[in-house]
C-alpha positions, 0 to 999 in steps of 0.5 A: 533496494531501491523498491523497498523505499517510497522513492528511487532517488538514482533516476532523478540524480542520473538526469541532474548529472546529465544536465551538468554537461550542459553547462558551459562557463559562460552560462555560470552568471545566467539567470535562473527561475530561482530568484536573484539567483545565477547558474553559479549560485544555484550549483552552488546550493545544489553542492550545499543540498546534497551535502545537507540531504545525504547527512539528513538521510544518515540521520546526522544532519543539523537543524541550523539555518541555511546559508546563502548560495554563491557562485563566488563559493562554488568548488573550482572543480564543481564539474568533477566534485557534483556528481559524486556528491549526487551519487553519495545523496542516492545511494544514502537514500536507498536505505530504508533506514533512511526514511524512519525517524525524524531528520535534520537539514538546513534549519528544519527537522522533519519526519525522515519519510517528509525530509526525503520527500522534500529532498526529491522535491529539490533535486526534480526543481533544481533539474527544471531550473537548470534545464530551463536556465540553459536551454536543455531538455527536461523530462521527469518520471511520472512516478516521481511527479505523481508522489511530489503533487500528493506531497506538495499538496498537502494543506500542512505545507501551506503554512510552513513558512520559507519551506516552498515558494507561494503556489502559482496556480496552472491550468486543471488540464495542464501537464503534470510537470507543471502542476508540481512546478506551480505547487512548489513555487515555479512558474512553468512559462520561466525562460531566461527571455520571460523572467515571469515568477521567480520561485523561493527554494526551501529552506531545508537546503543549504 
């Protein structure tokens, strides 16, 4: 089912479920490319985004503000819990149903093919983040990195307060990962050792 829809969202999830065993407790409190956020916090919205994007692509989410991410709010069993939460966000965009309409999440209503879109955008950013806060390996479908750029580039998100963070500009010759990681906010040369620019998550993720 899944070429029937823009986007396959199970390699994407699969490789943020991998990351998750890279992570040890004492990364928990560990920065993050994401602003004032620690790892834990940051598995945290990443709990509160798959919640959010599966009801938005079951058209039965809710267009109210997101709340703030807290490792103090992460499921004790966040390490069994996360993955089946991922798994149930794939499986819910491979609908195409999914992908017609409007949808709701975390304050903001879109066009239901914009809402996947910016869910993907979530989960491949999330994964970078995670990857680079704990010092593993990241490697993203081109596909998928071909249609984000298409996607972030789009002059309407420009004006979209709170959606993305401030673009970071990159070098024309520079990787493709990095050219979607500058559009959507991130500086590619983050590690925990060079804070450098810290990105904004989206406000359709809580």
């Amino acid at each position: 089912m899944a070429d029937r829809v823009p986007l396959d969202f199970d390699p994407a999830v699969h490789g943020l479920r991998s990351l998750l065993l890279g992570i040890t407790d004492d990364a928990l409190t560990g920065p993050t490319p994401c602003a004032q956020w620690s790892v834990g916090d940051l598995l945290d919205h990443i709990v509160r985004l798959s919640l959010e994007f599966t009801q938005a692509a079951r058209k039965l989410g809710e267009a109210r503000p997101p709340e703030q991410p807290s490792a103090a709010s992460l499921p004790r069993h966040w390490r069994s819990r996360l993955p089946v939460l991922l798994e149930e966000l794939a499986v819910a965009w491979r609908d195409p149903d999914a992908w017609t309409g409007t949808a709701a999440a975390g304050g903001v209503t879109l066009p239901a093919a914009e809402m996947g879109r910016v869910a993907m955008t979530e989960v491949i950013m999330h994964s970078w983040d995670l990857a680079r806060a704990t010092g593993q390996e990241f490697i993203a479908d081109p596909r998928v990195l071909e249609a984000l750029a298409e996607f972030l580039s789009q002059a309407a998100l420009t004006d979209a307060p709170g959606l993305f963070g401030p673009r970071v500009a990159v070098s024309e010759d520079a990787p493709l990962l990095d050219q979607v990681l500058g559009l959507a906010g991130r500086d590619p040369r983050w590690h925990p050792g060079h804070p450098g620019v810290s990105a904004r998550s989206s406000s359709a993720a809580s």
